[in-house]
N, C-alpha and C positions, 0 to 999 in steps of 0.2 A: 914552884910556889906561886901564890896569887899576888898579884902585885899591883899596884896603879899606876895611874899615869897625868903629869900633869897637864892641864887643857886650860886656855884664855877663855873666862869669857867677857865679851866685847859688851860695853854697858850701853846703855838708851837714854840719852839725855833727857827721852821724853817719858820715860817709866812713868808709873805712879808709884808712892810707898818712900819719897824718899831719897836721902843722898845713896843711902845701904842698896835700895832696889835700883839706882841708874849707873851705881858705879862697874868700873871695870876690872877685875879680879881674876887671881889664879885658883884652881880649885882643882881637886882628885877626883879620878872616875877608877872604880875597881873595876878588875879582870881577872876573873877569877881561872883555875886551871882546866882546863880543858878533861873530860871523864870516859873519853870512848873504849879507854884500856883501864878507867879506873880500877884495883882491886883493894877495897876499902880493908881495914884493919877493924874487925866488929868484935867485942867480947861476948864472952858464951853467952850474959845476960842481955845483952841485946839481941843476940843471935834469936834465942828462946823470947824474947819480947816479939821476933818478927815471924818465928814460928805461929806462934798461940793464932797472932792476929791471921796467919794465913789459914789457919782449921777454923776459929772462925767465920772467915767468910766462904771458907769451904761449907762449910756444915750451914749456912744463911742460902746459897745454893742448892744445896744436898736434902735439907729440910724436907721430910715426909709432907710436913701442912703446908710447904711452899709450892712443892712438885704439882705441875702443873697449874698453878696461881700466877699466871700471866701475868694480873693485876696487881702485884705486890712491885711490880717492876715500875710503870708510872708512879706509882706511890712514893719509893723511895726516889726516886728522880726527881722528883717536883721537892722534895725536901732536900735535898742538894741542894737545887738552886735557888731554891727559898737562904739557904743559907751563907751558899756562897758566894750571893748579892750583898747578905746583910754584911758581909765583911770588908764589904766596898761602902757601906754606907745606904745599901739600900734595904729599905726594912719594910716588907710586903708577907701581908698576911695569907698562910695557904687557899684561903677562902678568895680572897681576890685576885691570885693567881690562876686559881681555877676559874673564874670567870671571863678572864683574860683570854685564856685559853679556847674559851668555844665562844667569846665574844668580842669581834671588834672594838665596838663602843667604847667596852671596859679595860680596855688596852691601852690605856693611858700614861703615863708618867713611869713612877716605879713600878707598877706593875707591868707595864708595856715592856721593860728592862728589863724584866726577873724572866716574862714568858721570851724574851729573846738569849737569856741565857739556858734555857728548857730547850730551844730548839738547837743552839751551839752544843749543849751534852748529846743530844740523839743524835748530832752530823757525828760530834767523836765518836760516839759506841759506835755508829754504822763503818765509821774508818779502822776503828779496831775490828770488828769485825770481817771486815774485809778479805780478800787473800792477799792483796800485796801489801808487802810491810810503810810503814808510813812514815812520808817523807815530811821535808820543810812546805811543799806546798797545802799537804793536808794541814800543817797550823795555821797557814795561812787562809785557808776554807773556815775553819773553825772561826779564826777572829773575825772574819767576812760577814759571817752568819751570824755572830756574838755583836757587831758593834754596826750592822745594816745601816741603824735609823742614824748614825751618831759622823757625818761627811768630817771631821774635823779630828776625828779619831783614826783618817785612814783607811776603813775596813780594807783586810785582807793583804797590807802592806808590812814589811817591816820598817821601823822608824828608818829616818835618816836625819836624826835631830837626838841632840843628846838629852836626856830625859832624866826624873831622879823620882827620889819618894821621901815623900812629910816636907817639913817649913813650909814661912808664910810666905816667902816674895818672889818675886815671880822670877828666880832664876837659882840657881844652887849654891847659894853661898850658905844658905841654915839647914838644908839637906838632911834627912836622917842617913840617904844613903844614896850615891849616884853611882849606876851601871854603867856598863860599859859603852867604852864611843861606838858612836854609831858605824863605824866601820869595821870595828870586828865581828860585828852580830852576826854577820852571815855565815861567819867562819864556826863562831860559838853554838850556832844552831844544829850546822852540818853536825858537828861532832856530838852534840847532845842528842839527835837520832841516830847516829851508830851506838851512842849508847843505850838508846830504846829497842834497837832488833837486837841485844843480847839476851841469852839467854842461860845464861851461866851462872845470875846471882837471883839470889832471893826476890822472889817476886814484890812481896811488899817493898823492900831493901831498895828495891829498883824503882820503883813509886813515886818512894820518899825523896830519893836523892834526884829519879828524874824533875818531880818539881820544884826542889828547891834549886836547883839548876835554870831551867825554865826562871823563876824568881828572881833570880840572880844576875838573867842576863838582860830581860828585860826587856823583850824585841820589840813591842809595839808602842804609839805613843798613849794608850788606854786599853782597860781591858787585860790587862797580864794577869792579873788576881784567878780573875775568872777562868780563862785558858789553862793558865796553869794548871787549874787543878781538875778541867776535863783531861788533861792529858793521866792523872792518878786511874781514871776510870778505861783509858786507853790503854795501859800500860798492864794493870788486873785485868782486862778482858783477856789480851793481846796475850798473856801468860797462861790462860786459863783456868787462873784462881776463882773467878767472877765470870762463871762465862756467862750467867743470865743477870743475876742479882751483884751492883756495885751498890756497898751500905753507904749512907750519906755520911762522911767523914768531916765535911764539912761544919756539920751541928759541930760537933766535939773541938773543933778547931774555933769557932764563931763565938761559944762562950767561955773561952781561953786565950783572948786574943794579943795580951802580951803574951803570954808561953809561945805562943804559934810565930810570934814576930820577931823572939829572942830565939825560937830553935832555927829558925834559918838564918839569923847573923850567926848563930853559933856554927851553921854549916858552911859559911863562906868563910869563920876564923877555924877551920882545919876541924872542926868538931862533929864530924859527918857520924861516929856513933851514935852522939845523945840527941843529934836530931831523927835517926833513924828509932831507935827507940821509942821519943814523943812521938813519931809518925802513927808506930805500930801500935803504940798504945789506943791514941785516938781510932786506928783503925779497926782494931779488937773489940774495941765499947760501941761504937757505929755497927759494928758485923751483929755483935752478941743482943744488942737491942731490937734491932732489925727484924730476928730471929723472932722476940716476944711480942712485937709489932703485928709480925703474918699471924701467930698464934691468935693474934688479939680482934686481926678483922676475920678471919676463917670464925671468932666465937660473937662476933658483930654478925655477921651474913648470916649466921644460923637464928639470932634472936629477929632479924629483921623477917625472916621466912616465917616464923612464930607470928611476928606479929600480922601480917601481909594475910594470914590465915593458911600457909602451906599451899602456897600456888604450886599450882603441877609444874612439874619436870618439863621448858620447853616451854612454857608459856611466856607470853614478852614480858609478865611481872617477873618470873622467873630468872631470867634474863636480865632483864636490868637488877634485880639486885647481882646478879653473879660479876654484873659492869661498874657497880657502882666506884668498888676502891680505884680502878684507873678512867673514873668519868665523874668525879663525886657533885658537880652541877651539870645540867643540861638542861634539854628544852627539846621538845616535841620534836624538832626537825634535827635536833643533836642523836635523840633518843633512838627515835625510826630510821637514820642513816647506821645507828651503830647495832643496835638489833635487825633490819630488817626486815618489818612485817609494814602492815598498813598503818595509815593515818589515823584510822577508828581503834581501830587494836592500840596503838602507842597513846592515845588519848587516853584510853580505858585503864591502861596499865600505869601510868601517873597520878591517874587521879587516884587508884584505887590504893597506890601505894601512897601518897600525900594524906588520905582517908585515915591508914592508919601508921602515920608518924615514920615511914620512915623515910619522907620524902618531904621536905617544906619549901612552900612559894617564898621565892626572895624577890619575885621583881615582878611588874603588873603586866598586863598584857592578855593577849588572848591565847594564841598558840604558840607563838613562840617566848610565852613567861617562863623562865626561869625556874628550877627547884635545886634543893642543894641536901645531901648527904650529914646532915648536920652534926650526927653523931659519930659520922667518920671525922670530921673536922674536930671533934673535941678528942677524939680517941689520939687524934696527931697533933695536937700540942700538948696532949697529956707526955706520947713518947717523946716530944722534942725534947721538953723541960724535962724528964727524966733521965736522956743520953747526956745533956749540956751537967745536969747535977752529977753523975757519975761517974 
């Protein structure tokens, strides 16, 4: 059974906040059970909830209009972590993450943070992909690469400082919830990858509960949000449910965000069904939308070749529109590194595309200005706010 344990903490006469924030106190740290042999008790309607979701993303996969659409892959990525930020509190628009993306300059703040969790999801998919199974040191690569710019976060360490989440002062007496001491993390981790190389239970099933596990224990001192839930995309690769396309589950979680933070209390209070259910639901509506999303740019690229005037097959217009959904800003030396051809030819094929709309200057300059996809940008916050409503 999960149980606590009680911990001193030693006060700071020089706190700020108060006699509350310097005094000395006892307080509980949960430890939850260990899952390497879990064998959950799932009812058929959960069962059938984790099913759906895994045909779902089978078929988000499988998709005739996906199949060979490379670029439906950045697309859904970069909406992940557009989302999976905001649940941290970072709130970055797809638009300036893609800037972010092929521009130093614009790599600033929140956005600098959202394209550093963009490059944490593609270390995970490349470790799921992998051939060897993945250890505690690939989470620790993952948070490395996820918290780079952030020296007081650790990167790539596990805490050694007991850590909590929510209240205001600076130590865990108002806590919504405090993980476990720092000394058993290493233990809790081991066992939560012997429970990632099974391969015995429901793939989604295994997801859910590998992250609310992860969640639960809490290993770093920032950044858990985020890793967590690359490991969702590790774990569907890793199973072969997902083996190109993981749907962003995150949207569905992000505009739900008490549900999302009552289904994992509810999995550390024994209730590992109804949060496996919420998981799979969220991950059904993410798969099933995903689905209408490729549909939706596959009917965007054809009206953009309409309007461009039917650039031949193989021409660098051609071309960048076939680039746009996993490129949707660039700039001349973005452009002709990712196609290919000359400096006159990639000139020609911007402008000509900018000429008729389907390419707009966002930023001044000569060759290296800026153009942005604008119309894909609206077609993805049309689908966000459609998966978050449904």
């Amino acid at each position: 059974m999960p149980r606590t344990i009680a911990r001193t903490w030693e006060g700071d006469p020089g706190a700020m906040g108060g006699r509350r924030a310097r005094a000395s106190f006892r307080y509980r740290a949960f430890v939850p059970d260990g899952i390497a042999t879990l064998a959950p008790v799932v009812p058929f309607e959960t069962a059938d909830l984790a099913a759906d979701a895994e045909s779902a993303i089978r078929a988000l996969n499988d998709r005739a209009s996906v199949a060979g659409f490379e670029a439906i892959g950045p697309l859904l990525l970069r909406s992940e972590a557009v989302a999976s930020s905001r649940i941290e509190g970072y709130d970055v628009s797809s638009l300036n993450l893609a800037r972010a993306l092929i521009d130093p300059r614009a790599a600033r703040g929140g956005a600098r943070t959202v394209a550093a969790n963009v490059s944490a999801m593609e270390e995970a998919i490349a470790i799921a992909d992998g051939p060897a199974p993945i250890g505690v040191d690939d989470l620790l690569a993952i948070h490395a690469t996820l918290m780079a710019d952030d020296p007081r976060a650790h990167p790539g360490r596990v805490r050694e400082e007991q850590n909590w989440i929510g209240g205001r002062l600076g130590n865990p007496s108002d806590a919504a919830f405090v993980p476990p001491p720092e000394g058993l993390v290493p233990g809790l981790l081991a066992d939560l990858i012997a429970f990632v190389a099974r391969d015995d239970l429901p793939a989604v099933a295994q997801a859910a509960i590998a992250h609310a596990q992860f969640e639960t224990i809490h290993p770093f001192l920032d950044g858990n949000g985020r890793v967590g839930r690359t490991l969702i995309h590790v774990v569907l690769r890793r199973r072969g449910v997902a083996a190109r396309f993981v749907p962003p589950v995150s949207i569905v979680l992000a505009a739900r965000p008490a549900a999302y933070v009552d289904g994992l209390t509810g999995f550390r209070e024994g209730r590992i069904a109804e949060w496996v259910g919420s998981f799979a639901g969220a991950a059904e509506r993410a798969a099933t939308m995903s689905i209408e999303l490729a549909d939706d740019v596959v009917t965007l690229q054809a009206a953009w070749r309409e309007r461009a005037g039917r650039p031949r097959a193989g021409s660098a217009a051609a071309r960048l529109i076939a680039l746009l959904p996993s490129l949707p800003v660039l700039s001349a030396p973005t452009a002709r590194g990712a196609i290919g051809v000359s400096q006159q030819q990639t000139l020609a094929a911007l402008k000509s595309l900018a000429d008729a709309g389907v390419l707009h200057q966002i930023s001044e300059g000569t060759y290296d200005r800026q153009f942005a996809a604008t119309d894909l940008f609206d077609l993805l916050a049309d689908y966000e706010a459609r998966i978050a409503a449904r």
